[in-house]
Backbone as XML, in Angstrom:
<?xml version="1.0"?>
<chain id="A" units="angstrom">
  <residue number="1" name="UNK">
    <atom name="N" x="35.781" y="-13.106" z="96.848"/>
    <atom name="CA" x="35.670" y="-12.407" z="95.575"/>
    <atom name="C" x="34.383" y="-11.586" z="95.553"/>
  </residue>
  <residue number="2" name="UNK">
    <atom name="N" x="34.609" y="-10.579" z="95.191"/>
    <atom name="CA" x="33.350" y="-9.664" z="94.744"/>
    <atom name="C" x="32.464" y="-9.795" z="93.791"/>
  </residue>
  <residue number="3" name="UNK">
    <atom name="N" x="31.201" y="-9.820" z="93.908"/>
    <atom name="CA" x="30.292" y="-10.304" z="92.901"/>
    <atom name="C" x="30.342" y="-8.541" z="92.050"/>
  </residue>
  <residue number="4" name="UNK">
    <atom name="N" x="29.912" y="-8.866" z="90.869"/>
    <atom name="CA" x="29.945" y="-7.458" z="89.519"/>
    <atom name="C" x="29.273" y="-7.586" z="88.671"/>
  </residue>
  <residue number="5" name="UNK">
    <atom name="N" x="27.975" y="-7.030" z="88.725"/>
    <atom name="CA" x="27.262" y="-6.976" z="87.346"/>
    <atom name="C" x="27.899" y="-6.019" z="86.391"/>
  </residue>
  <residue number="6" name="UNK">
    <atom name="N" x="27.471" y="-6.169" z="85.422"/>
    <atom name="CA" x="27.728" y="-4.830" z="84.498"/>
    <atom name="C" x="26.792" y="-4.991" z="83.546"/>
  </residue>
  <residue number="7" name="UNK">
    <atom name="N" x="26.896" y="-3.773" z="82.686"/>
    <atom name="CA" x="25.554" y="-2.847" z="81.965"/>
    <atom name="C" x="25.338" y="-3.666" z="81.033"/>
  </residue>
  <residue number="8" name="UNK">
    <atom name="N" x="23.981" y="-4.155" z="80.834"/>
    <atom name="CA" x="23.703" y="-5.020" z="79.923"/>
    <atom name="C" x="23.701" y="-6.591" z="79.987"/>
  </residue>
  <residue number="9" name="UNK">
    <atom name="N" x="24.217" y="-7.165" z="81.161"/>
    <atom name="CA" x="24.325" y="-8.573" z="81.605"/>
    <atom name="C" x="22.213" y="-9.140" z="81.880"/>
  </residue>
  <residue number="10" name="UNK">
    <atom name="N" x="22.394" y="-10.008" z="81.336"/>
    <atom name="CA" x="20.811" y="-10.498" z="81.801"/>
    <atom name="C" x="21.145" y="-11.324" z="83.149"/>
  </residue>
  <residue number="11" name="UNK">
    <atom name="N" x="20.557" y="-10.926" z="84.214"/>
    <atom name="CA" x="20.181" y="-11.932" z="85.410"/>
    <atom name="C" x="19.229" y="-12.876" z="85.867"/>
  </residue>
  <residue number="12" name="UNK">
    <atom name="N" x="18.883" y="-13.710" z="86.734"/>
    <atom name="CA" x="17.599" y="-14.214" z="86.952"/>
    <atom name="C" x="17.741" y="-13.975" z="88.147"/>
  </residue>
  <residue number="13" name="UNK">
    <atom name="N" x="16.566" y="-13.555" z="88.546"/>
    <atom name="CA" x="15.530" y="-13.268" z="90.197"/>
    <atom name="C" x="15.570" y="-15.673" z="90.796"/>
  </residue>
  <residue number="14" name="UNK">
    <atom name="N" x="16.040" y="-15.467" z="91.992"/>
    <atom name="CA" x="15.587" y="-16.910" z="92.504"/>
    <atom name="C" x="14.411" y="-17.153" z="92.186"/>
  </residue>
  <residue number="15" name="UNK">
    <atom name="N" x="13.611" y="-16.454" z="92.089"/>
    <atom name="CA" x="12.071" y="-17.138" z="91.843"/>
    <atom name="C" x="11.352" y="-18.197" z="90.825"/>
  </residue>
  <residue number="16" name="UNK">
    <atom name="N" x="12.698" y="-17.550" z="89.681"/>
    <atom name="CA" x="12.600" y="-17.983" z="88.640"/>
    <atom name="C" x="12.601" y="-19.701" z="88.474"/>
  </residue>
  <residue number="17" name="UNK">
    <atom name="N" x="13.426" y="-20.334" z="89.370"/>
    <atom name="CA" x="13.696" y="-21.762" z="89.447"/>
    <atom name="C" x="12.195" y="-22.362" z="90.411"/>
  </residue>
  <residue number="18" name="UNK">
    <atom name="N" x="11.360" y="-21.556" z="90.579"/>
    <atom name="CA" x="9.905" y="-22.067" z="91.190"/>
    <atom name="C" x="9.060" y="-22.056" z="89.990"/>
  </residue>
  <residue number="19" name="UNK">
    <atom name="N" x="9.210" y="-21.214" z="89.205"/>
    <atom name="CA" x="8.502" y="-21.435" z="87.652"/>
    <atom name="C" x="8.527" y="-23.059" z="86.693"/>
  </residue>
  <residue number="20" name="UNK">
    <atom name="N" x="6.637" y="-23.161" z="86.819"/>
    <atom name="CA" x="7.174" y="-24.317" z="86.297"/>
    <atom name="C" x="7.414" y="-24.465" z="84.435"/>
  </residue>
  <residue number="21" name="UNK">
    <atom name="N" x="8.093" y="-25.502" z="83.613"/>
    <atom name="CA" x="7.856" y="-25.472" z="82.611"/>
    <atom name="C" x="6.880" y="-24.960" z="81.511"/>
  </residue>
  <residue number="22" name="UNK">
    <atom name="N" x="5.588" y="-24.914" z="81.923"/>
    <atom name="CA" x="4.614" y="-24.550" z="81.097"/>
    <atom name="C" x="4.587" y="-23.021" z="81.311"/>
  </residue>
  <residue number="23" name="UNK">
    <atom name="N" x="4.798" y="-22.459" z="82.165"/>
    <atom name="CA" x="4.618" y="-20.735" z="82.411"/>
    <atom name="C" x="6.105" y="-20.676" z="81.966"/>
  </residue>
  <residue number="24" name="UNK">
    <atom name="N" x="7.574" y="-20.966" z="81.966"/>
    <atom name="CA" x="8.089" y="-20.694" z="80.995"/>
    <atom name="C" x="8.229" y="-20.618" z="79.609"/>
  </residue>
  <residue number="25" name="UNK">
    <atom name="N" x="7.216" y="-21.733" z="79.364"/>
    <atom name="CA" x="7.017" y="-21.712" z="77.829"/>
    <atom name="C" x="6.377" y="-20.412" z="77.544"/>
  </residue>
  <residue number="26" name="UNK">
    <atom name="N" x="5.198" y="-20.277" z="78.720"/>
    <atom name="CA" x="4.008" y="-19.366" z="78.208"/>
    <atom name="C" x="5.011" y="-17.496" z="77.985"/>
  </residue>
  <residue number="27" name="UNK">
    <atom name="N" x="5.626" y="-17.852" z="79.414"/>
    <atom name="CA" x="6.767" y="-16.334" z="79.392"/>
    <atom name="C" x="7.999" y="-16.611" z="79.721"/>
  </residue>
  <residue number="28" name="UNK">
    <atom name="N" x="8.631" y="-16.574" z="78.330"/>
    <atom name="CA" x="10.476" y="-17.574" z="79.084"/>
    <atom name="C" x="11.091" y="-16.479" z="79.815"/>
  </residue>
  <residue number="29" name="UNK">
    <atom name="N" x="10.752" y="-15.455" z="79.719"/>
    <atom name="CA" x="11.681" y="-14.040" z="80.520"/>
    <atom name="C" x="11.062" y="-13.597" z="81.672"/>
  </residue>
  <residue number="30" name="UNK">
    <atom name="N" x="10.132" y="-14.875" z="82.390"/>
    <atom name="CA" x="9.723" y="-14.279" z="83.346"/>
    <atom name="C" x="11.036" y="-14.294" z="84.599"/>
  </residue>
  <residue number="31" name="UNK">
    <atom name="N" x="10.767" y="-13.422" z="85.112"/>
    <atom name="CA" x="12.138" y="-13.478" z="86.419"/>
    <atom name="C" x="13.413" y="-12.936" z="85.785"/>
  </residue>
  <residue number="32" name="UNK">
    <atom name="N" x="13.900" y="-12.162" z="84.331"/>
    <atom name="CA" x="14.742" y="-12.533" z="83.874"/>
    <atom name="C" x="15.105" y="-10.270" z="83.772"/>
  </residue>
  <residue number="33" name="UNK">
    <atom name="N" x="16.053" y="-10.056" z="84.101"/>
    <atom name="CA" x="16.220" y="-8.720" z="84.099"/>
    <atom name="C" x="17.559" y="-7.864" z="83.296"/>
  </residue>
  <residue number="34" name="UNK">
    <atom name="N" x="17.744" y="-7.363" z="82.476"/>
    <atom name="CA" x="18.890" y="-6.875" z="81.946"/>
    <atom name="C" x="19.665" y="-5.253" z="82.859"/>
  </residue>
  <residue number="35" name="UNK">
    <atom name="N" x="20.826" y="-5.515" z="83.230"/>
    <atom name="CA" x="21.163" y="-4.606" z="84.169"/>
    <atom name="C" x="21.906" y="-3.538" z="83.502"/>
  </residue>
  <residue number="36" name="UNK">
    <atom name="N" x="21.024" y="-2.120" z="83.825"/>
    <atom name="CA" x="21.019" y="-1.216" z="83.485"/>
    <atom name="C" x="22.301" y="-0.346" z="83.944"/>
  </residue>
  <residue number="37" name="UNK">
    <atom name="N" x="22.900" y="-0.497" z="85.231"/>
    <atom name="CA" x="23.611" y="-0.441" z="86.068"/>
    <atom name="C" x="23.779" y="0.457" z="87.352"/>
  </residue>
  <residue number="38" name="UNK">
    <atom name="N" x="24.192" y="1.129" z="88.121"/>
    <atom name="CA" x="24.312" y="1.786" z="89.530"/>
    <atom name="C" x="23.962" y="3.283" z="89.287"/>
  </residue>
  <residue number="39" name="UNK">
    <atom name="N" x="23.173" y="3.176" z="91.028"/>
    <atom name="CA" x="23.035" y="5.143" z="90.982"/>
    <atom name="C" x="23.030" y="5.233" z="92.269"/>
  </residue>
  <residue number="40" name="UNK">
    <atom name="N" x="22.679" y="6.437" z="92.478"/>
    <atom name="CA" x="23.069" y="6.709" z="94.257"/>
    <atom name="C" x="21.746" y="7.794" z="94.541"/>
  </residue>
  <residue number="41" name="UNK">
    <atom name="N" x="20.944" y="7.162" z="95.617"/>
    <atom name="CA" x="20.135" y="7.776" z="95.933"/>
    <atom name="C" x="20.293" y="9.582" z="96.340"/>
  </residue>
  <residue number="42" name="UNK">
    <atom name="N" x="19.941" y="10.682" z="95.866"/>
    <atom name="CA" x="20.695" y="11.712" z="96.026"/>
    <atom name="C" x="20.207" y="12.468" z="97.164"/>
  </residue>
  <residue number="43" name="UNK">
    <atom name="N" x="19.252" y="11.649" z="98.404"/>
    <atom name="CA" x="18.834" y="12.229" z="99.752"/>
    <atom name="C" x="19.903" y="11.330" z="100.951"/>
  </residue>
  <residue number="44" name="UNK">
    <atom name="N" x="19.928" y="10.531" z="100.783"/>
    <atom name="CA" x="20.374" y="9.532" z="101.742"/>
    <atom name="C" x="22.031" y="8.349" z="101.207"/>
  </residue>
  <residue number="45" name="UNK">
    <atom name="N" x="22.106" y="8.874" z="100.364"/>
    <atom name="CA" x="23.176" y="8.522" z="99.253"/>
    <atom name="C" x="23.269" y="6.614" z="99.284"/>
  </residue>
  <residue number="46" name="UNK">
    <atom name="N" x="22.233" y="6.212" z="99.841"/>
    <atom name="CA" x="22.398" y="5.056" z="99.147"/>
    <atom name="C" x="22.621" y="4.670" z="97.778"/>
  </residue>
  <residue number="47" name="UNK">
    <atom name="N" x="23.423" y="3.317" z="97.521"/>
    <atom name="CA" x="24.051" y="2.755" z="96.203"/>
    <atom name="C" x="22.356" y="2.052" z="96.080"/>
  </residue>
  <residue number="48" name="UNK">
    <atom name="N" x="21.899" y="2.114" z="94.322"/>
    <atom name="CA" x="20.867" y="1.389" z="93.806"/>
    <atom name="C" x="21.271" y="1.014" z="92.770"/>
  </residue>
  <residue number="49" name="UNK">
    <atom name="N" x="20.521" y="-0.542" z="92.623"/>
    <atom name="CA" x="20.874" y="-1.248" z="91.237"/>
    <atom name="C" x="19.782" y="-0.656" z="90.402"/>
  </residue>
  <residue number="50" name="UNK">
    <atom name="N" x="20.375" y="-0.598" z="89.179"/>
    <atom name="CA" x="19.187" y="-0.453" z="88.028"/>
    <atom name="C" x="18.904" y="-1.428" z="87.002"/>
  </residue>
  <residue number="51" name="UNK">
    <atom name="N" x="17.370" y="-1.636" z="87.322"/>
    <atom name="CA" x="17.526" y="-2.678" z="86.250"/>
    <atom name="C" x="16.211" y="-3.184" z="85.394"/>
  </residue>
  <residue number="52" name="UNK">
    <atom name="N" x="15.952" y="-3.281" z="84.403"/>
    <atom name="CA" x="14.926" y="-3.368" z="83.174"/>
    <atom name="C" x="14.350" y="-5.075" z="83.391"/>
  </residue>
  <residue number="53" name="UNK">
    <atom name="N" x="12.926" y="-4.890" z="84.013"/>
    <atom name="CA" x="12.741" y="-6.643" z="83.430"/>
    <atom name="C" x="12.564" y="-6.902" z="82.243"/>
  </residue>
  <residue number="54" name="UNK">
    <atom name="N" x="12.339" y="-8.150" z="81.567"/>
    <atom name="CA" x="11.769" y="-8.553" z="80.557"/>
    <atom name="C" x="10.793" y="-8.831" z="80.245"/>
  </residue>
  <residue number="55" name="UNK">
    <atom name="N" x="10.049" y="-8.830" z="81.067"/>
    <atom name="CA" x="8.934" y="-9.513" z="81.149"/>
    <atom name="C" x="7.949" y="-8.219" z="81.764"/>
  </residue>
  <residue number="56" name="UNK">
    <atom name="N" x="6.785" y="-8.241" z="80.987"/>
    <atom name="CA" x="5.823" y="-7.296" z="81.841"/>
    <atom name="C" x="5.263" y="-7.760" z="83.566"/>
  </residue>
  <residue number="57" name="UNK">
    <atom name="N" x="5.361" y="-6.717" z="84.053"/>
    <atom name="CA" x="5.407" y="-7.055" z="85.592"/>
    <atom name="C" x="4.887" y="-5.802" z="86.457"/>
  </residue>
  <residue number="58" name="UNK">
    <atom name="N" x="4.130" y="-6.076" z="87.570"/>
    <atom name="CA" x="3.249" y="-4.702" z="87.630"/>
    <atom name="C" x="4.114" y="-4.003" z="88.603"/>
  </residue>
  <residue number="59" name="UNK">
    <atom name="N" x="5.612" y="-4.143" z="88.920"/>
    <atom name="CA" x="6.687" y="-3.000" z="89.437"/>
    <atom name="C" x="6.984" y="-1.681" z="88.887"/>
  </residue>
  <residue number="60" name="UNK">
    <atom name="N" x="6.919" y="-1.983" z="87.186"/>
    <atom name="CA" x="7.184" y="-1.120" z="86.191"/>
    <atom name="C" x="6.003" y="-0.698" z="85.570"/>
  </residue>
  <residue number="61" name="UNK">
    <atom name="N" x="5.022" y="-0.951" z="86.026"/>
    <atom name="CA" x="4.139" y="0.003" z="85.508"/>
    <atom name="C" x="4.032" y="1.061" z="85.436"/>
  </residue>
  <residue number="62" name="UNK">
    <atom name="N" x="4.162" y="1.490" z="84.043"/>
    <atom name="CA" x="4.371" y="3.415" z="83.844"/>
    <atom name="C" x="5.759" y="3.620" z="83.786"/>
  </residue>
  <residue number="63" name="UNK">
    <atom name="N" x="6.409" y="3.079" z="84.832"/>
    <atom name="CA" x="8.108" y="3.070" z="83.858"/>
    <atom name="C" x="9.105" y="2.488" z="83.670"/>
  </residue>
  <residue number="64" name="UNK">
    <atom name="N" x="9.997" y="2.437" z="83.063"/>
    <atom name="CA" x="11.069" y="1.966" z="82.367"/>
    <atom name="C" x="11.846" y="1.129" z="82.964"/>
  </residue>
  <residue number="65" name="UNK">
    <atom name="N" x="11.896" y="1.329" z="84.659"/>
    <atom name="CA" x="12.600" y="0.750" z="84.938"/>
    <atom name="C" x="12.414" y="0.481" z="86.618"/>
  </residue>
  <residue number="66" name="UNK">
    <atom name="N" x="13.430" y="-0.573" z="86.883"/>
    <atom name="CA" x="13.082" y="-0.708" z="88.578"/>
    <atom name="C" x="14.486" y="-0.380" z="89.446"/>
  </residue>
  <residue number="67" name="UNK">
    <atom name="N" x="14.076" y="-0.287" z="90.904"/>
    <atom name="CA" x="15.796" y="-0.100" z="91.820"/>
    <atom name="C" x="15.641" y="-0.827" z="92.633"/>
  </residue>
  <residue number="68" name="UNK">
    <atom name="N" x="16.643" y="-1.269" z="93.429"/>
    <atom name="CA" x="16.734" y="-1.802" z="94.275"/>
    <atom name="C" x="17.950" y="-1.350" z="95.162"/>
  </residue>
  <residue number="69" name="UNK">
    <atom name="N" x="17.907" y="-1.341" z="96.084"/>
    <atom name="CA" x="19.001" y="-1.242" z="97.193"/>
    <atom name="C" x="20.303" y="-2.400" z="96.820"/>
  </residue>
  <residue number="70" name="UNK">
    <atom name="N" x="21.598" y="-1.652" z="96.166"/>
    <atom name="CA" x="22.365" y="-2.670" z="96.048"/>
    <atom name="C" x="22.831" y="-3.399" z="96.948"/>
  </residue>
  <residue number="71" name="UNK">
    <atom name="N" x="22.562" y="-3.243" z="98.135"/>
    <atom name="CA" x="23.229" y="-4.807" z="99.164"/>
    <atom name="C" x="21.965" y="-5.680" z="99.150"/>
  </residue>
  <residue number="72" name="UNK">
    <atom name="N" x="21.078" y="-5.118" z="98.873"/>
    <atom name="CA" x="19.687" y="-6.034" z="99.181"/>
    <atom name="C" x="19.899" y="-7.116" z="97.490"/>
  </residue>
  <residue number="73" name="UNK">
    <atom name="N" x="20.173" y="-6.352" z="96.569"/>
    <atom name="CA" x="20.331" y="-6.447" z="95.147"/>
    <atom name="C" x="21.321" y="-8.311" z="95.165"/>
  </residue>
  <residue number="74" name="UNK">
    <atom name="N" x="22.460" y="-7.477" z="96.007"/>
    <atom name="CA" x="23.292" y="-8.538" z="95.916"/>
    <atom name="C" x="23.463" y="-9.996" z="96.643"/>
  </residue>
  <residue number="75" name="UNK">
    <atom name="N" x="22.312" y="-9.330" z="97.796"/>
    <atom name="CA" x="22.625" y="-10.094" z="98.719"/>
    <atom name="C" x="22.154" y="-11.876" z="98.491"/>
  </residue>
  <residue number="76" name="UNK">
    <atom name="N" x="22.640" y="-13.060" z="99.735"/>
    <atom name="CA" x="21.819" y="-14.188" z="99.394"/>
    <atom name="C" x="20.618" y="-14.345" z="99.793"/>
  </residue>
  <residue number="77" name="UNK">
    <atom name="N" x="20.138" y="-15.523" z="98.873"/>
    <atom name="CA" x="19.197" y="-16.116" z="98.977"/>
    <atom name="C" x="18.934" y="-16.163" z="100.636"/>
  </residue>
  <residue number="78" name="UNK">
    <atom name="N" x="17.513" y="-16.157" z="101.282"/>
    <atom name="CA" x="16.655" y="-16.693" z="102.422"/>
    <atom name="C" x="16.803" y="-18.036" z="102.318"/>
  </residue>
  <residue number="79" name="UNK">
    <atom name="N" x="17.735" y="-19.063" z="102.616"/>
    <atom name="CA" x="17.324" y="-20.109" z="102.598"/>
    <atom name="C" x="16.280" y="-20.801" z="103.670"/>
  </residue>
  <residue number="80" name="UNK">
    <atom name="N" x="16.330" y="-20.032" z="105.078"/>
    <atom name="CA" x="15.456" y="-21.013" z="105.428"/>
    <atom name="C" x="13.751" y="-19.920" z="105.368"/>
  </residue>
  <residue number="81" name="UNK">
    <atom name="N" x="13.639" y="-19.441" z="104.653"/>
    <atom name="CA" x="12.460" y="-18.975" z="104.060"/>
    <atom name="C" x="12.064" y="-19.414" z="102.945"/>
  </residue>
  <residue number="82" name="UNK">
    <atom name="N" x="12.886" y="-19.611" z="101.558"/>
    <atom name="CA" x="12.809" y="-20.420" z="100.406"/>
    <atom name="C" x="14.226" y="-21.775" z="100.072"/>
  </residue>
  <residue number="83" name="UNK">
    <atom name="N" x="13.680" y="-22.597" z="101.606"/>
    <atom name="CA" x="14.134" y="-24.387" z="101.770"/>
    <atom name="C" x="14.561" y="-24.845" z="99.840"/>
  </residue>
  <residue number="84" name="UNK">
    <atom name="N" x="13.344" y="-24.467" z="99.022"/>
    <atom name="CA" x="13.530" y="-24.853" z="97.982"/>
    <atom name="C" x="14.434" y="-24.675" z="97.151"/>
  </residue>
  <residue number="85" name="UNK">
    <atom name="N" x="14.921" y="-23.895" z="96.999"/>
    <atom name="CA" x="15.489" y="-22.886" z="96.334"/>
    <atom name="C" x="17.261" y="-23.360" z="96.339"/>
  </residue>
  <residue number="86" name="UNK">
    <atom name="N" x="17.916" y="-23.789" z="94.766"/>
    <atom name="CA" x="18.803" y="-23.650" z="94.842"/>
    <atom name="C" x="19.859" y="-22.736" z="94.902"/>
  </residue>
  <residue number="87" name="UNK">
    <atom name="N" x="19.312" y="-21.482" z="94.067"/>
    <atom name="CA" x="20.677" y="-20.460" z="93.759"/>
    <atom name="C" x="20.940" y="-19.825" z="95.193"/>
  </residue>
  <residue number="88" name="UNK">
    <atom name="N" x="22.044" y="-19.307" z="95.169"/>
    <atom name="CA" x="22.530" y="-18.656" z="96.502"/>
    <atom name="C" x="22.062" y="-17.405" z="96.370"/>
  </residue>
  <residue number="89" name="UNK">
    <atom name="N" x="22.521" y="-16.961" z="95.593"/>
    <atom name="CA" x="22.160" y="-15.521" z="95.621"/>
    <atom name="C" x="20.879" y="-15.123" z="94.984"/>
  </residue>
  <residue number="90" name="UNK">
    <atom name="N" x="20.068" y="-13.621" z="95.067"/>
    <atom name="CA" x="19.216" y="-13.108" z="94.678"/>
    <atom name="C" x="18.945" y="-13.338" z="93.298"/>
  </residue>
  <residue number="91" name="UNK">
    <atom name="N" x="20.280" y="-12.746" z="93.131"/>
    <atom name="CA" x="20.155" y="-12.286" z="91.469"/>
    <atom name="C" x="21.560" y="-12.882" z="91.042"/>
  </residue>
  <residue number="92" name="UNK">
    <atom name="N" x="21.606" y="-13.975" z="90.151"/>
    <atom name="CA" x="22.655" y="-14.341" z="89.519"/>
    <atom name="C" x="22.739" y="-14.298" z="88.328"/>
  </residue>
  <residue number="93" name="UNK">
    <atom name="N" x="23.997" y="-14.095" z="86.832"/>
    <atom name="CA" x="24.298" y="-14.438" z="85.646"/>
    <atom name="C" x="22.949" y="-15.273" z="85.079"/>
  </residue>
  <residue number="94" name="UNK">
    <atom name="N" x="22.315" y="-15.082" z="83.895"/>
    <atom name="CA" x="21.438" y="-15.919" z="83.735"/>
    <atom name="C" x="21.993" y="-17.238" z="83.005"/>
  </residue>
  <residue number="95" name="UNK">
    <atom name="N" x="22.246" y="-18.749" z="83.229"/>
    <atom name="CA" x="22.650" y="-19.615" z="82.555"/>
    <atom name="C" x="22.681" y="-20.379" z="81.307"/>
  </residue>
</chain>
């Protein structure tokens, strides 16, 4: 099955499950991104995700928004780089 964001879905970044309780209290939207949705690079025509964090974060500094390479976007988790780490994927549905 094909994974599908669409416009306006909130996601979480894996990182997010390394956050401990108290820095969620302090920022509950840290790691947490609302998806803006797809564009296509117009030199090299790569597919990019678009997508708004919630949280102030120094990617978006100055603007609105961030990209990412959608296979990189979609792709899984490093497990044997982050052992810890339950979610599979990068970026999943936020729960």
């Amino acid at each position: 099955m094909e994974r599908k964001f669409n416009k306006g879905d909130i996601v979480q970044h894996f990182k997010r499950e390394k956050m401990t309780e108290e820095q969620l209290k302090e920022e509950p939207n840290l790691y947490l991104y609302e998806i803006i949705g797809t564009a296509r690079h117009t030199e090299n025509k790569e597919e990019l995700m678009i997508y708004k964090p919630l949280y102030t974060t120094e990617c978006t500094n100055g603007v609105d928004f961030a990209a990412r390479p959608l296979e990189m976007f979609m792709s899984e988790v490093d497990h044997e780089k982050y052992p810890e780490i339950n979610q599979k994927y990068r970026f999943e549905l936020k729960k």
